[in-house]
Each structure stands twice: as structure tokens, then as C-alpha cells.
N, C-alpha and C positions, 0 to 999 in steps of 0.2 A: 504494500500500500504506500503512495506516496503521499506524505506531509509537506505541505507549502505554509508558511505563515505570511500570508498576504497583507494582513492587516499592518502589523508591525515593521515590514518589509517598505510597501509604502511609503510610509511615516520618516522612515529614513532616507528616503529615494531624497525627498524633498529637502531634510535636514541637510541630507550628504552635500546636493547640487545646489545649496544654496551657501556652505560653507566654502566650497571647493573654491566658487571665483572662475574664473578665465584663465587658459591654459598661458601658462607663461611664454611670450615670444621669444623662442631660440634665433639661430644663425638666419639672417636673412634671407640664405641662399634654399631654405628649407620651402618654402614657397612654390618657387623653382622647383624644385626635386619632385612635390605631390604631382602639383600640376601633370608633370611629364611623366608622371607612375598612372595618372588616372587619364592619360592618353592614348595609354599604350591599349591596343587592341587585343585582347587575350583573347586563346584559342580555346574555347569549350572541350571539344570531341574531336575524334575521327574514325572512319570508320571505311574501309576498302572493302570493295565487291570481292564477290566468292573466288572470279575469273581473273580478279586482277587488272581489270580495265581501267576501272575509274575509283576516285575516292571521292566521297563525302564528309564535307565537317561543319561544324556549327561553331562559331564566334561565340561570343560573351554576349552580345548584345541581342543574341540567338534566330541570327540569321544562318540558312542553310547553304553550303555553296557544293559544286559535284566538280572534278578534276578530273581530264579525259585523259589517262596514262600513254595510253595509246599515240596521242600526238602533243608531244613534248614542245613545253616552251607556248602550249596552249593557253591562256589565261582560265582561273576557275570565273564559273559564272552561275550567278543565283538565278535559279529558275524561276522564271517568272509564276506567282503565285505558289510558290513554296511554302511560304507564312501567308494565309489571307489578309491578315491584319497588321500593320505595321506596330512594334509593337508587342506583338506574342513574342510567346517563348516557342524555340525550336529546338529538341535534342531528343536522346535517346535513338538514335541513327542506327537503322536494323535495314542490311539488306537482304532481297527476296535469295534463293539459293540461283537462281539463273542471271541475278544480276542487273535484272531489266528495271525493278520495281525497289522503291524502299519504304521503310515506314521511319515513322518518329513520332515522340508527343509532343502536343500544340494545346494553350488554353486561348488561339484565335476565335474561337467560337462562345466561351466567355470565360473572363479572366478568371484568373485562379481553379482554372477548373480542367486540368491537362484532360486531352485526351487522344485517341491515337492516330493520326491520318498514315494512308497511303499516296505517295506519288509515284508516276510513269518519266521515268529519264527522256522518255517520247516529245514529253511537253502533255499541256492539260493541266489544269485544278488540282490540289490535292484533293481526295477525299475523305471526309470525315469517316472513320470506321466503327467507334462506340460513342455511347451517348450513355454513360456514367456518371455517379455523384462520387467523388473518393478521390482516392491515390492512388496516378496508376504510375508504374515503373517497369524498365526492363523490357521491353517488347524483344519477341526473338520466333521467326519464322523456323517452322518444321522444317527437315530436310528435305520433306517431299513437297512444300509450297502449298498445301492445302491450307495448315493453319497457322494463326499466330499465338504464342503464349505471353503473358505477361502477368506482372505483380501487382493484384490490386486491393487495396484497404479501401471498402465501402465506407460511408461518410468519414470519413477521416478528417478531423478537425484540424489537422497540421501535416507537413511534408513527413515522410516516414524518418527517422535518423537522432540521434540522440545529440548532435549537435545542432538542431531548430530549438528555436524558443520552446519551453515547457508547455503545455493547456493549466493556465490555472489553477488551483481548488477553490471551492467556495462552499458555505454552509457543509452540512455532514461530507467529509472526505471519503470517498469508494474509488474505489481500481478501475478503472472503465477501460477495458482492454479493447486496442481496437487492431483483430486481426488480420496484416498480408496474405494472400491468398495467391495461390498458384489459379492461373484461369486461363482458359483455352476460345480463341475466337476462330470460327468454321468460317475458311473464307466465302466457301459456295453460299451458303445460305446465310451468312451473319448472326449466326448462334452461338449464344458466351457463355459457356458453363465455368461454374467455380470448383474447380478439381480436388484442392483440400478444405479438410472441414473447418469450421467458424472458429474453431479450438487449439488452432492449428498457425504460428508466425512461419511463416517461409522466407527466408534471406535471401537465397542463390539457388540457379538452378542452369539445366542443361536437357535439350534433346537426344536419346537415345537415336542412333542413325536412321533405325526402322520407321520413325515417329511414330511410335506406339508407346512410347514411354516416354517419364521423365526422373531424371536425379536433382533432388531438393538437399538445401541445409534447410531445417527446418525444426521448432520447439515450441511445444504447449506458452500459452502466457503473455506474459511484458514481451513485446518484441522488442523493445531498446534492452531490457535485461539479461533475455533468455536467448541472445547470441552465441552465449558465453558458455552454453551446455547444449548449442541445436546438435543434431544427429543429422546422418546422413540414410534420406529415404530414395526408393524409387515409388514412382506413379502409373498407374495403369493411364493413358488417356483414355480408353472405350470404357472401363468398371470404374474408375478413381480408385482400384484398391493399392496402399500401400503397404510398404514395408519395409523396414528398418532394415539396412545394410550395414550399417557401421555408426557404434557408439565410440567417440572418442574417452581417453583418459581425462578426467578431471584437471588434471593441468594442462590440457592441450583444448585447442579450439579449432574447428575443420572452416575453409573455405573455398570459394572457385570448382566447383565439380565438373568436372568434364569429361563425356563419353566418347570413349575411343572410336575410330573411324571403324572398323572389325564389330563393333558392338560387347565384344570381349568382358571389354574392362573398363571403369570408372576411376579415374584418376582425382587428388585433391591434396590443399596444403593445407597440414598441421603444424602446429607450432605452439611456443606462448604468445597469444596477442593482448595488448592490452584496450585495442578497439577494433568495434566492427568497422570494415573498408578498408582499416592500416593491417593490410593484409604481409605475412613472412613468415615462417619457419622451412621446413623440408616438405618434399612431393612423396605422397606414397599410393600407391593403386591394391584396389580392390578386384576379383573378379566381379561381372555384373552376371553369371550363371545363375539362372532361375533354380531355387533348390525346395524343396516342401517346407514351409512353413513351419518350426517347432512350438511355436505360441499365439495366442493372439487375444489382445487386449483392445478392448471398446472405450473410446473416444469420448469426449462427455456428449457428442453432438451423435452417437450411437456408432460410430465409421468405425471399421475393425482394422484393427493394425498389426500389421503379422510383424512378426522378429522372426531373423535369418541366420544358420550360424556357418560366419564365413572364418573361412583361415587368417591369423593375423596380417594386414594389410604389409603389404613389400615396402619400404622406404626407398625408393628408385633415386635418391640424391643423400647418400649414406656417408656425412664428412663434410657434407657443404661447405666450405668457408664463405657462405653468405647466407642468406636470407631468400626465397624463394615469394616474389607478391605475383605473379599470374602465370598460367600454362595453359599450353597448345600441343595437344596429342598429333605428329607429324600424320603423313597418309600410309607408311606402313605400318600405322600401329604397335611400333615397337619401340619406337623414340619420342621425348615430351621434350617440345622447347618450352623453354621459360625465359623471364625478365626475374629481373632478382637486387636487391641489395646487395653488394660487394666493396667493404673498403670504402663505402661514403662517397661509392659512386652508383652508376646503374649497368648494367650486366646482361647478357644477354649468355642462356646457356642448354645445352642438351644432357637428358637424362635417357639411358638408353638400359630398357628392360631385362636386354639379353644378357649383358655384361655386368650389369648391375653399377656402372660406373653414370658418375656426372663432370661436366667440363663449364665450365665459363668460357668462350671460344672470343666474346666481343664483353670489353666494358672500356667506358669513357666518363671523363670528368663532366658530366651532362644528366640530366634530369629525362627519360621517355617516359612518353602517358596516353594511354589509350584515351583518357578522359580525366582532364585536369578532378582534383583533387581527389581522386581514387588512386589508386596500388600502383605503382609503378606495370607497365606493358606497352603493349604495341597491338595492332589490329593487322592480323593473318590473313592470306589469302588459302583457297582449297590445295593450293599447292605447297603446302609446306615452307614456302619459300621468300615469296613477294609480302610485302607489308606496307602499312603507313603506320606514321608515328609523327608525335608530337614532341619537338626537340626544345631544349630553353638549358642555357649551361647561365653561367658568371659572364659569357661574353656575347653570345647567343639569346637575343628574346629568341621568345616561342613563334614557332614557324611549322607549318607542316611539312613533313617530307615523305618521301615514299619508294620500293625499290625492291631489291634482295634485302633481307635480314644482316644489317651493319656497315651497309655498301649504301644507306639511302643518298636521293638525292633531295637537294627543299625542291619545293613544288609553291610556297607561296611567301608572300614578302612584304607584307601587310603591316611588319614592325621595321623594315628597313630605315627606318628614321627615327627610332627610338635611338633613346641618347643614354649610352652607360654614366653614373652618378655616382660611383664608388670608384676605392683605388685595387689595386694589383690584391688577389690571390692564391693562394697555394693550401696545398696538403700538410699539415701537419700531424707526425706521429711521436708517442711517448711510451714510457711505459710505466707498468703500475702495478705492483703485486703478480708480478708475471703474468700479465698482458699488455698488449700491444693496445693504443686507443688510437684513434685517429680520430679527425677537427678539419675546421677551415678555419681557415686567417683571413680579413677581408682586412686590405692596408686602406690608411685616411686616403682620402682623394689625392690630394695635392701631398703626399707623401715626402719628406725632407729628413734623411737619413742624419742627420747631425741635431735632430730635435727629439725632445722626450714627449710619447704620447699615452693619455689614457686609454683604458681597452675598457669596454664591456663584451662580458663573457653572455651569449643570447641559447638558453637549455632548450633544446625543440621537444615537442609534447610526447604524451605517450604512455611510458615509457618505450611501447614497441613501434618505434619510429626511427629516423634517420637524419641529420642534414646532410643534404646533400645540396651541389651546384646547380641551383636554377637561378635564370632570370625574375628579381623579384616583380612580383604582382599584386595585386589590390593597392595596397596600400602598407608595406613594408617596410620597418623601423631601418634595414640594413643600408639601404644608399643614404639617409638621413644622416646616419651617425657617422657614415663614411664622410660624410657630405661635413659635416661637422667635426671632424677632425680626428675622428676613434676608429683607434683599433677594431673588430669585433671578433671575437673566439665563437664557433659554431660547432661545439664539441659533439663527439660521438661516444657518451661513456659506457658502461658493461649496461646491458638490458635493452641497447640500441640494434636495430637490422644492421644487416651488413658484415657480420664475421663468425657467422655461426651459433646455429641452436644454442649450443653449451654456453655461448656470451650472452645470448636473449637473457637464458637464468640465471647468471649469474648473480642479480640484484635480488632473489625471489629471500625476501624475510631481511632483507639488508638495507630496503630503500632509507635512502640520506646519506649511508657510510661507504661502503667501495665505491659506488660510481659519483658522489662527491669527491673522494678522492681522487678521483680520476679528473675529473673539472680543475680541481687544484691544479693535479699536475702537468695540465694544460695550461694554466694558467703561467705556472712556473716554467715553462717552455718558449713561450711566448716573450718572457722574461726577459729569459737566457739570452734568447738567441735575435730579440729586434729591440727598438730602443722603447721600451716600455715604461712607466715610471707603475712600479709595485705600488706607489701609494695615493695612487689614481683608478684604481679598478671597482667597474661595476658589474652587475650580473642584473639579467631580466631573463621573462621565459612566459608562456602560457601554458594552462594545465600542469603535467608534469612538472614542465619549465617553471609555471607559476611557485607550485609545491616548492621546486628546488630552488628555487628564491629566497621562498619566506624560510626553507631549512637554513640555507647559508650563512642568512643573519642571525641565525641564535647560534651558529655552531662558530664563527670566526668574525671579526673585528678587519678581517682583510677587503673586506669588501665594502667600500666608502657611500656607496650609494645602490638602491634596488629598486625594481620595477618589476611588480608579481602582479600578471593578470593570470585571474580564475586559477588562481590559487588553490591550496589544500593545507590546514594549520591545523586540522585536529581529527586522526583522523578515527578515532573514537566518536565523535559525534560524525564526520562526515559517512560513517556506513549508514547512519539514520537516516541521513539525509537527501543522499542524492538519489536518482532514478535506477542504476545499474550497478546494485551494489554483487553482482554473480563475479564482476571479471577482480575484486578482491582476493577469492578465496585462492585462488590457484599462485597468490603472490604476495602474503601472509600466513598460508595454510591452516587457516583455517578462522570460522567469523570470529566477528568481535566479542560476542558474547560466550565463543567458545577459550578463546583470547586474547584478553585484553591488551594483558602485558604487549604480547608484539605488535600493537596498532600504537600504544603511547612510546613507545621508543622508538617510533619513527616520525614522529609528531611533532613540529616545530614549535606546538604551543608548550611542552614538556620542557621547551628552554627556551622561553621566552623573555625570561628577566636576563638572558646575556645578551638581547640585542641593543647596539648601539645606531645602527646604520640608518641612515634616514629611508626611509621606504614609499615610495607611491604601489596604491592598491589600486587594483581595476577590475571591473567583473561586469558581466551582463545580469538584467533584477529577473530572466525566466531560464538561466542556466540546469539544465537540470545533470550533468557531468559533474560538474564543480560550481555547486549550490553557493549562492550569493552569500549566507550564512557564514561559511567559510571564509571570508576575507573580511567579514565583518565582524568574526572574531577575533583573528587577528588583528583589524583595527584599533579595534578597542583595547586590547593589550595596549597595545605600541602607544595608543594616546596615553592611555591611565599609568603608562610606564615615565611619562616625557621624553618618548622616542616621534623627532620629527618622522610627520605622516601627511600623508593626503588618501582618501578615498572617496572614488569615482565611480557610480553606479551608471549602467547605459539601459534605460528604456526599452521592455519589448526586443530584447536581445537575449541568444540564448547561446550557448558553448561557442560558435561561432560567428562573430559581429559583421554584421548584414549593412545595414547605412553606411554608406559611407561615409556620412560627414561624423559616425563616432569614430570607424576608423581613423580620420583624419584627425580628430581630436587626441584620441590615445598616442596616434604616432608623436604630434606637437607635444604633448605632456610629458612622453617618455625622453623625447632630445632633450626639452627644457630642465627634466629634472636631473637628468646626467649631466649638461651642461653648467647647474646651479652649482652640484655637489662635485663634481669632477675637475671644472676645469678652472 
């Protein structure tokens, strides 16, 4: 059940925003910088036909454009009525299996209200395909072209995802679970059935080759919570009946399922994650051989659910020294490419069934994305081969490219005039209790090696995440501060993608103390080796990053100045609190109330009277990851300590800040306040 105190929450909103004032103006040149960051044209999606012919992608702005491979040097061009209404939203970019045809969802027809059209590359209208009230997501044509599948939560009061604003509570608090539904559209006749029961959240899914099935991650419940424990089913299309193929272990969490081209085998990645989307661990495959049922348990919605008993699943990428975030079963069925985390970069590599071995064959200091802010990947063609992808490095904005797998070429050039606002870059490695960590370095703009400069260290979320080198987007603190004369450290410490399962765990019962140290000792590298001044350093972060902010300043006095948005300070009270308290257990072992002890030793409210550091707090008031509670507990420390503070509540914002002009604000506040205390 989740508790919101709305009333009290409020009361503060207004206190907070009326005490706070106007964001302090930093460097002039910061103006400048927004501006040419909220210019920049980002690349939504991509998405290449089966054949390899053409690519489609959708912008930010969520226009659709189609790229004819075939005649090179051709310009993309938006098909006329692509988007009926200027203005919709365009994405979710699914092509037909011949290539001729694509779908996408559009709330052209009325806002806020996606829903899925068809277009013919021929030319013509789109047309509108359902007429739904909900969320729908995911569209994904059959092999055989007959139907479409997608993801859809009937009235659904908000986008599906744990980082949209919270719904509310108000008078008597209840659970009102609103369940994703696997659902099948008959193209012949335009008949939609909903294939899993009401009882039932579905995350991810895939067409078996026959189309006569399908393989779900799917769990009873909270669908933002019960991520964190879904199973792996298959679905009859003709009966709906299901059945349970694969329970993962309690510390591992399955996603991306994908059916072999053979029908064979179902492939998928387990791992430790600590959110749904920020997908990494290793590849392992199941067979998909229909075997007799040994159980079968009734649904509360009455559907019966068989359980299957298969051989432990193969780890086909056994040693990874990376992280595994998406997979593409090749055409002979015996080899899986993947995209992957490696070394704080992005990877491209094969897993090959027969041998049992895995390779990283391609990785580069660059960012690929099937679809900005999802998993790292790339969009496949039926050839095992040809691709698009979406490239964005340190020197590179985002640009679409396309080609053989590593060998792309761009295809669009829509940021050619973006302006880089930061200085020089590189890799850096250290080590730490016998690991190797790895960071970025982003140098001040105008960089002057005979001068001492402060650094902030910036912790990226998660903890099962990565920095890695992309061109920053939205509205990003990193050219600002460059731009502004600092250093910034973009560390990767143990529990980060990128070096292997056994580093994911590393952190699991430890968060604050090794992979703090590891920050440190990045810090101290940084040091060593450019002209840094030790007693000018700041550290900021979100989520995680947030958490390991507000740890830093109770744990050391080295850090002059802080900036923790969506924080985490206690986190004894924050299992109460937040929406998705499942992805805990697997990284404390075990609840709060089974354990206390190990939630207050990792809690920065447990040493709160050591801080000195001036601190600005920041959070959105319908966060439901990292509850606004949480840094207003904090707060209130730090004031009632007389530890300089500021706390900034954003409106109708939730884990992920949406307006821009709060974006813009946080960014101004966070330079002003490293600038007051640092420089």
C-alpha cells in the first residue's frame, strides 16, 4: 500500500518556494550554454526495416522521418501526414515483417491519449488502428503480418514507469493497481483481445516465430514494484493459456526475452538491476520445448497457470567482463549479438551457444541507443547483420547512423551545428581494494594547465547504471560546470554496469563504504595527476547519486560543497515510503523489519551531526522512487544542525523532471551553488 502525506507535503511546497528566493546568477556564459543545450534537436528512436532498406526515426519533438538505405546520400523525408496533427506525439516505431508498412503510437486524435496508427511507405494517411482509453506501449507485429501485439493498461491515470509523477492519495488510502496487459490486434478484422489476465503486470515481451505464441516478463501486482520478482511466461495467442518457464533467483531480475529464429529456445538477461529499463547482467537461454504441465494454479481472475520444469537455464556469456543491456538471436540460431556495458563504454558483442564462449568484437568511447533513454542497443535487420543506431559520444551529438554492425555510416545531421561547451576528456582508471574502477574526466572549457581548478565529482543513478560518453541532452549540469571552470569526475564505482556481474554485487549490504571509496579514490587521482586544488571539491548526483551525496557529507569534511537531488537519508523510513520497495531486498538481504540494523548503517541520517558541508537539496513533491520525505528529512537535520542548506521542491514532478524551465532552474542553482562555495 502506498502512503503519501499530501497535506503536510503541500504546506511545505509553499514554505520551501517561498524561503528559497531566486536561483543565484552564476557565470554569464551559462545562459549561453542552456540556450544551445535546449537547441539541440535530440533523437527519440530508430528503428530499421526487416530487409534493411530503409530506417525510420522519430525526433524529440516527435516527428517521424523514413531513410531510403538503398540510395545513399538521399535526404530523410517526413511523410506527408505521418503525424495528422502538428503537435502529437510520434514513436514507438514497429515495422511490418515485409517492410512495406509501419506502425507507431500517436495521441493526434486526442491529446494525451496514444494510440496506434498504421502507415504505407507508399504514401497515404496514417490510419488510426485502436480506439482505447489507457496506456498503450510497445507495439510489435507477428512474424506472419497478420497481427499486432502491444502493452496496454486500460484507464490508466498516468504513463506506465516509476519515474512519472506518483497519482496522488487522498481520503482513505487503497492500492488501486492498474494492470499492463499483453493484447493482440487481428489485422483482418480489427479485433483486440487482452491475452493476460487483469491480475497479471507484463513488462516485456516477444513473438515466438510461428506467431502462435508469446514470451512475457510478467508479475501479479504493483507493476512499478513487482519488476523486481516478474517470471518468465509463454502465451498461447489462440487459448491465452500460460505458463511459467522460468523463475529467476531472488537476487537476480530477468529482462528482454527473445525467441530464437529455430523456435528452439528463449533467450534473456539476468542480473542485479537496481531499475526496471536500466537493463545489465549476463545472457542465459532456456529451451522453449512444450513439456506436460506438472502444476497449475488459478489466477484470482480464475486463468490457470501451469508451471514447467525446465533444466537450469545455460549462461551463454559465462565471465563477461561487462554488462549485457539488449540481445538479438542471429539467423542461425546458435549465436546472440548483444550491446552491453564495457569499461564505461558501449560494446557490441556475440554469444555463441555451441562453444559456450562470449567476445566483445566492437566497443567505442560513445553512447548507442535503440531508443534514447532505454538500455543501451541498436535496431537489427533479419539479416543478422545491417543495423541502425543512434550514436552521441563527448564529441559527437546524437545523429542517426546505419550499416553493418560497427562499420555504420550517419545517415542524418540534424545537430551539425551544435556547439560543444565543455573542455577535453578522457578515461580514467584507479584502483581500490583490488579493483580496477574506471570515471570520466571532463576538463574546464578554456583549460590552463599552470592554474588550480575545483572539480565536482557528479555519482550517476542506480546503482545499476553507468556513465558513460554521451552528448549531453535536456538540460545537463556537465557543459555548465565545464563552462564554468570545473573539473567534473563521472565515476564508475563497484555496483556500476560495465565490468562484470561479480562488480554489479559487489556493493550488495555495503552501500556508502566500498564504492565510496572508490569515488574517493577517484577523487584522489584526479588529484595526483591534473592540477586540482583538494580543497575545492564538490560532489552532486541524482537518486543513487543523490543518496551518495547526502552519505558523503556525514562521512568526510572533504567535500566543501553538495548538490543531492532525490536523494535517500534514511533509509529505515524510506522502505515505508517509496512505491518499489521489492528491488531492496536483493541489496540489503533482507526487509527492514527483518533488518534493521543493515538499512541504518547505510543511512546518512545515522551520521548526521558530522556534517559540515553546505548542501543544496532538490527533489520533485510526486516522486514516488525517492519520496520527497527523504530530503526533507534531511533538510531538516542540516537546518536544526546550522549546517548551511537550501531546499527546492518542483511541482507535479516525479523521479524524472519533465518542465523544462525546473530543469533549467536546478541546472542554475546547482552552478551557483558550487560556484558560491567553491570558487
Amino acid at each position: 500500500m502506498r502512503l503519501r502525506r499530501v497535506g503536510w507535503l503541500a504546506v511545505f511546497l509553499v514554505l520551501i518556494k517561498a524561503t528559497a528566493g531566486p536561483a543565484e546568477k552564476p557565470e554569464p556564459d551559462l545562459d549561453a550554454a542552456v540556450d544551445s543545450q535546449l537547441a539541440m534537436r535530440d533523437i527519440r528512436e530508430v528503428a530499421i526495416a526487416p530487409d534493411g532498406r530503409r530506417v525510420a526515426w522519430a525526433d524529440a519533438g516527435f516527428s517521424i522521418y523514413v531513410s531510403d538505405l538503398s540510395a545513399p546520400g538521399s535526404p530523410a523525408s517526413r511523410l506527408p501526414g505521418m503525424i495528422p496533427q502538428e503537435g502529437a506525439s510520434g514513436h514507438d516505431l514497429a515495422w511490418s515483417p515485409g517492410g512495406r508498412r509501419f506502425t507507431f503510437l500517436s495521441d493526434a486524435a486526442e491529446p494525451g491519449q496514444l494510440e496506434l496508427y498504421s502507415a504505407d511507405i507508399g504514401g497515404g494517411a496514417p490510419v488510426q488502428l485502436t480506439h482505447l482509453k489507457g496506456f498503450l506501449a510497445d507495439p510489435k507485429w507477428s512474424p506472419d503480418g497478420k497481427s499486432i501485439a502491444f502493452l496496454f493498461t486500460e484507464n490508466a491515470p498516468r504513463a506506465a514507469g516509476p519515474l512519472e509523477p506518483m497519482t496522488p492519495d487522498e481520503g482513505v488510502v487503497e492500492s488501486h493497481i492498474y494492470e499492463q496487459r499483453l493484447t493482440v490486434l487481428d489485422l483482418a478484422s480489427g479485433a483486440i483481445r487482452q491475452l493476460t489476465p487483469p491480475d497479471l503486470y507484463v513488462y516485456e515481451y516477444d513473438w515466438s516465430p510461428d506467431s502462435k505464441q508469446l514470451v512475457a516478463t510478467a508479475a501479479p501486482g504493483n507493476g512499478d514494484d513487482n519488476w523486481y520478482v516478474a517470471e518468465l511466461y509463454t502465451i498461447s495467442v489462440g487459448t491465452g493459456e500460460m505458463r511459467i518457464v522460468y523463475r529467476p533467483p531472488l537476487d537476480s531480475q530477468i529482462a528482454q526475452p527473445r525467441w530464437s529464429p529455430d523456435g528452439k529456445h528463449i533467450a534473456f538477461i539476468s542480473g542485479l538491476m537496481s531499475d526496471e529499463g536500466n537493463t545489465g547482467g549476463d545472457i542465459f537461454v532456456v529451451s522453449s520445448a512444450t513439456r506436460p504441465p506438472v502444476s497449475a494454479a488459478k489466477t484470482s481472475s480464475g486463468l490457470e497457470v501451469y508451471s514447467i520444469i525446465f533444466s537450469p537455464p545455460l549462461n551463454a556469456s559465462p565471465g563477461l567482463a561487462g554488462s549485457a543491456s539488449s540481445l538479438y538471436w542471429l539467423p542461425s540460431s546458435k549465436e546472440i549479438l548483444f550491446a552491453c556495458f564495457v569499461d564505461g563504454k558501449s560494446g557490441i558483442g556475440r554469444a555463441n551457444l555451441e562453444t559456450g564462449k562470449s567476445e566483445v568484437f566492437w566497443s567505442g568511447a560513445e553512447t548507442l541507443w535503440r531508443s534514447q533513454g532505454a538500455s543501451l542497443g541498436l535496431s537489427l535487420a533479419r539479416d543478422g547483420r545491417t543495423s541502425a543506431v543512434i550514436r552521441s559520444s563527448f564529441d559527437q551529438p546524437p545523429e542517426v547512423w546505419a550499416g553493418p554492425v560497427g562499420e555504420w555510416k550517419k545517415i542524418t545531421e540534424i545537430n551539425h551545428d551544435a556547439e560543444r561547451g565543455w573542455g577535453k576528456t578522457e578515461s580514467l582508471h584507479w584502483q581500490n581494494s583490488g579493483l580496477e574502477i574506471q570515471g570520466w574526466l571532463i576538463y574546464p572549457r578554456n583549460y590552463d594547465p599552470s592554474k588550480r581548478y575545483p572539480l565536482v565529482v557528479r555519482v550517476h543513478g542506480g546503482p545499476g547504471w553507468a556513465a558513460l560518453p554521451a552528448w549531453p541532452v535536456s538540460l545537463s549540469n556537465l557543459p555548465a560546470l565545464s563552462m564554468a571552470g570545473f573539473f567534473v569526475l563521472l565515476p564508475n564505482p563497484r555496483g556500476s554496469f560495465g565490468a562484470g556481474e561479480a562488480f554489479v554485487r559487489a556493493n550488495v549490504k555495503d552501500f556508502g563504504y566500498g564504492d565510496f571509496q572508490d569515488i574517493l579514490g577517484g577523487v584522489d587521482e584526479a588529484v595526483k595527476k591534473l592540477p586540482v586544488d583538494d580543497n575545492r571539491v564538490g560532489i552532486t548526483g541524482w537518486s543513487y547519486g543523490g543518496f551518495m551525496t547526502m552519505w558523503a557529507v556525514t562521512q568526510t569534511h572533504r567535500f566543501r560543497a553538495a548538490v543531492a537531488g532525490a536523494g535517500i537519508s534514511n533509509w529505515q523510513s524510506y522502505y515505508g515510503e517509496n512505491d518499489l520497495d521489492k528491488w531492496m531486498i536483493p541489496f540489503f538481504g533482507a526487509s527492514v523489519y527483518d533488518d534493521p540494523a543493515v538499512y541504518a548503517k547505510s543511512s546518512p541520517i545515522s551520521f548526521i551531526k558530522n556534517t559540515r558541508t553546505p548542501t543544496l537539496i532538490l527533489v520533485g513533491d510526486r516522486d514516488g522512487e525517492c519520496p520527497a520525505p527523504q530530503s526533507y528529512e534531511f533538510w531538516h537535520a542540516l537546518k536544526t544542525l546550522g549546517v548551511e542548506t537550501q531546499f527546492v521542491i518542483y511541482p507535479n514532478e516525479g523521479h524524472f523532471i519533465h518542465d523544462p524551465a525546473h530543469q533549467r532552474d536546478i541546472l542554475e542553482r546547482t552552478v551557483a551553488w558550487f560556484d558560491k562555495y567553491l570558487k
